[in-house]
Each structure stands twice: as C-alpha cells, then as structure tokens.
N, C-alpha and C positions, 0 to 999 in steps of 0.2 A: 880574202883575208890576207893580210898582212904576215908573214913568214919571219921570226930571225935570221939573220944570216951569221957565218961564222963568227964576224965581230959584235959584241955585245951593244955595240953601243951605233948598231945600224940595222934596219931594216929593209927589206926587199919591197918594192912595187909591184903590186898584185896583179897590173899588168904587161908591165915589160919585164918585172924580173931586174931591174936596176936596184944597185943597192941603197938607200936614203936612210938619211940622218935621224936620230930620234926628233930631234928638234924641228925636220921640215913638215912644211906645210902641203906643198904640191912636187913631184917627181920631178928633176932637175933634169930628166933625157926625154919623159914623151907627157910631160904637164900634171898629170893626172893625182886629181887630188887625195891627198891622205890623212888627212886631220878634218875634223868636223867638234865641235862644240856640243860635248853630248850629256857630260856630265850632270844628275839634276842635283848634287848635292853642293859640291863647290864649283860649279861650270867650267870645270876645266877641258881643255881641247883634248880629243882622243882617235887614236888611228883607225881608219875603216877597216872595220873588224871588230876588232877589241870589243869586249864584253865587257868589259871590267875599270873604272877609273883607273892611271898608275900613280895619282895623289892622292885618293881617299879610298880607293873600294871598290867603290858604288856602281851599281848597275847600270849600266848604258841606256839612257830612255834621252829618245829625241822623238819630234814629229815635225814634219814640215810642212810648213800652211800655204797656200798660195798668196805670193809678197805684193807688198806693196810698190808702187814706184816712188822709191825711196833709192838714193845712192848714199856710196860710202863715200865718208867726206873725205879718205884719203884716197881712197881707188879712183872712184867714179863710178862703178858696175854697181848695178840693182841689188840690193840687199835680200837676202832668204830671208821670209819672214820663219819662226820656229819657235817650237812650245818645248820648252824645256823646263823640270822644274814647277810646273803649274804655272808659267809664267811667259808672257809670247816676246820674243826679243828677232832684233833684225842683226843675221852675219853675213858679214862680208866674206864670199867665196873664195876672195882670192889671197886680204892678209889675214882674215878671222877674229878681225875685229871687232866688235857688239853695239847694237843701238841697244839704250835700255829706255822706255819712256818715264814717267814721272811715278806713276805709280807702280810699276813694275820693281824698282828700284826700292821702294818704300817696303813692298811683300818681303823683296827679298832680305834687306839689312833686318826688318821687324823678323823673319821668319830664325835668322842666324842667331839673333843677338839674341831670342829665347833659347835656341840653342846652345848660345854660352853661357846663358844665368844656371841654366842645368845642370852645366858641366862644371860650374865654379874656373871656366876656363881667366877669365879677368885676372885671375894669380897667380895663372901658371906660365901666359906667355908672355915675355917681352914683346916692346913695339917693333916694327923692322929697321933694320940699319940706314942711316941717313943713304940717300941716292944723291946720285952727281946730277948739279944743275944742268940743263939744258942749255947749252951756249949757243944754240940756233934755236928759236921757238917759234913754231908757226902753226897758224890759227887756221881752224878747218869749221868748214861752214854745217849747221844745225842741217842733219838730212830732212826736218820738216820743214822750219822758216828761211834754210840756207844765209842767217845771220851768223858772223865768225862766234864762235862760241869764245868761252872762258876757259883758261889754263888755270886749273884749283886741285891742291894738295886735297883728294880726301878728307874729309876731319878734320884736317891743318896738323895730323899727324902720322898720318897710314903711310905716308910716303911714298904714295901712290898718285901720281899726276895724272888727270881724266881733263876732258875739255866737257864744258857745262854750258846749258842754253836752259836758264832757269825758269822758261816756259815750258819746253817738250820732253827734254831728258839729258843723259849724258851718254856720250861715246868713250869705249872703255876700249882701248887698243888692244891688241895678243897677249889675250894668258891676265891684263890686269883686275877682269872680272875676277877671278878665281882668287888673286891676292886679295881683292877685298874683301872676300868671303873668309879668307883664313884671318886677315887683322879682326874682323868683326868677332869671328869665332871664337878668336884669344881675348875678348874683352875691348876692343880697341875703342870700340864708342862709346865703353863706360870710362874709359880711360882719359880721353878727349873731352867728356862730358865733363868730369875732373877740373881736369887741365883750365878747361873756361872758368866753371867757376874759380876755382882759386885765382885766375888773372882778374875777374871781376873785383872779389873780393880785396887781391891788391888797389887797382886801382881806387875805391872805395876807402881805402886806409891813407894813400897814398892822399887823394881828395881832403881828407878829415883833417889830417895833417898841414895841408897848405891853406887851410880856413885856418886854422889855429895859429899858425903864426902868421898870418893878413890880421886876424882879428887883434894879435899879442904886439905888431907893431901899429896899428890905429890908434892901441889904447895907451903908448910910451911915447909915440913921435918923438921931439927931439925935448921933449920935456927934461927941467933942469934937476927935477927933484930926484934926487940920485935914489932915496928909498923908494919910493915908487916907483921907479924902474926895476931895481933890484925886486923886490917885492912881484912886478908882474912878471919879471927874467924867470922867477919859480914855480910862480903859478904855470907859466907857458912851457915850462919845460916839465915839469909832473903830469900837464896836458898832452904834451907830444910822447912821453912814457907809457902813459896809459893806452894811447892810440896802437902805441906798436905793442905794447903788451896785451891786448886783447887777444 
C-alpha cells in the first residue's frame, strides 16, 4: 500500500520507499508501478492500494483478464486486457492510456447519461473550459486495423480530444476516459445534442431564406415596371420576416 509522506501532495513507493508525486504513474527511482485504472464509476486511475476513488468515492473494483496482442499505439507494449465497470477495456501499463471498443463505449456513455437524467445533472454543470489546440498533432495507429486513426473533439463539445477508428473503437489517452464520464454525467450529450439541432435548424432558415430571394429576384429581373418591382420588394421582404420570425 501506498503511505503518505510528510508532504501532502506526495507519496511513498511501496517498494523502495521513494517519495512520488500524486500525479505519477510509475516510481521515478526503481520503475515500479503505482497507478492502475480501477475506478468502475468514473474510471479514473487510482494508486496501488487505495480502496477508494480520490474523484468520486467509489470502491476500487478492477479484474484482469488475460490480454490480447494488442499494442498501445503510443507505447508499443501489449495492452492489459481488464473489466472494469462491467465492461472489458485494454490499458497501457506504462502511460494508462485505454482502448475502448465500439460497444463498450456505447454501455458506457448510455449507462452515464441515465445517470444524468436522474440527477437533473444537464442544469447544473457547465461544459469544460476551451483547451489549447495541439500545435504538433500526430496520429497513432488503431490497436486493431493499425490504420492512423482520427483526431475528434468528443461531441464537438467536451473538449476532450480522443483519436477514433470508426470501425473498432477509440483510444482515450491518461485520465481522458474519466473527463468524459464527468462531461456525460453534467448533461454534455444532452447539451451537444442541443447544440446540432439548433445548427440544423439554422441552417434550414438560413436555406429558406436564400430560396426566397433566388425566387424574389427571378420573378423582378431587370423588369421596368417599377410597381411591380416595388410590389414584389414587399412581398419578398414580409417573406424573409417571417422566415426569421418563426
């Protein structure tokens, strides 16, 4: 187990006795790993030992299945297969990164996002703070088809960047499973879901609009009769009124 040490914001390596960072993954003097992915409520990474989530709570339940030969597409090393959660995911031993496959992902957003209709959470949490673009971006291949995957915002709003292979699953880097269980949790794909339609429904007004006046100048051309110009100028414009006043 895991020990504090004097300073709060470090802990001891259970087995050298080195002191390490909340934030590390593996002991920085003899390797040895201290963080695993155990969480089954928001999968967040927790130190060996630890009983207890330090972001939700929740009881520590992991199990570990014998893996497949799958690599991580930023390591290279053989991914742990593990059931966490009701739900079998491959981590990388060494950054704790996540394969999710297609369905597994599905369980999980459906299992959250009735958690948030519960909670009425959709009105209580804002979305997350914009993130700084990526000024190097580079593409890591699908641990099943080994095709470069896709760099894709969540939702197009979680502001969570994942890379995506829209046949097997998605690779969710350290710690970014756990953000998309708390965007989800706050309402974020009711929110997103929003967000589309109203751009639909712009667009769609937007459309209505530029038929209206394609149709208001076919029907004036350069015609000389000044009332009937005037006369369609008002039809077309009570038309373009209505369009944006609906």
């Amino acid at each position: 187990m895991l020990f504090p040490s004097v300073d709060a914001e470090t802990l001891n390596c259970p087995m050298c006795g080195a002191a390490a960072s909340t934030d590390s993954t593996h002991c920085e003097h003899c390797g040895s790993r201290l963080a695993k992915v155990a969480c089954p409520k928001c999968f967040g990474w927790m130190f060996v030992g630890a009983k207890f989530c330090s972001h939700c709570g929740a009881e520590a339940s992991r199990t570990e299945l014998p893996s497949a030969p799958r690599h991580c597409p930023r390591c290279k090393v053989i991914l742990q297969a593990v059931e966490i959660g009701g739900v079998e995911l491959g981590e990388c031993p060494r950054c704790v990164g996540l394969w999710v496959d297609i369905e597994s992902l599905r369980r999980i957003c459906a299992d959250h996002e009735k958690q948030s209709a519960v909670m009425g959470a959709a009105t209580l949490q804002p979305l997350p703070a914009e993130v700084e673009l990526e000024s190097k971006i580079r593409y890591v291949p699908c641990p099943v088809c080994h095709a470069l995957m896709n760099r894709t915002n969540f939702a197009r709003c979680s502001n969570v960047v994942v890379d995506v292979c829209r046949q097997h699953g998605t690779w969710f880097d350290r710690d970014e499973l756990r953000r998309i269980v708390e965007f989800i949790r706050g309402g974020g794909l009711e929110i997103a879901r929003a967000r589309e339609e109203a751009q639909l429904e712009e667009k769609r007004r937007r459309l209505t609009a530029a038929q209206t006046a394609s149709a208001w100048q076919n029907r004036t051309g350069n015609s000389p009769d000044r009332a009937l110009f005037w006369g369609d100028g008002i039809s077309a414009a009570a038309s373009l009124l209505n369009v944006f006043l609906k």
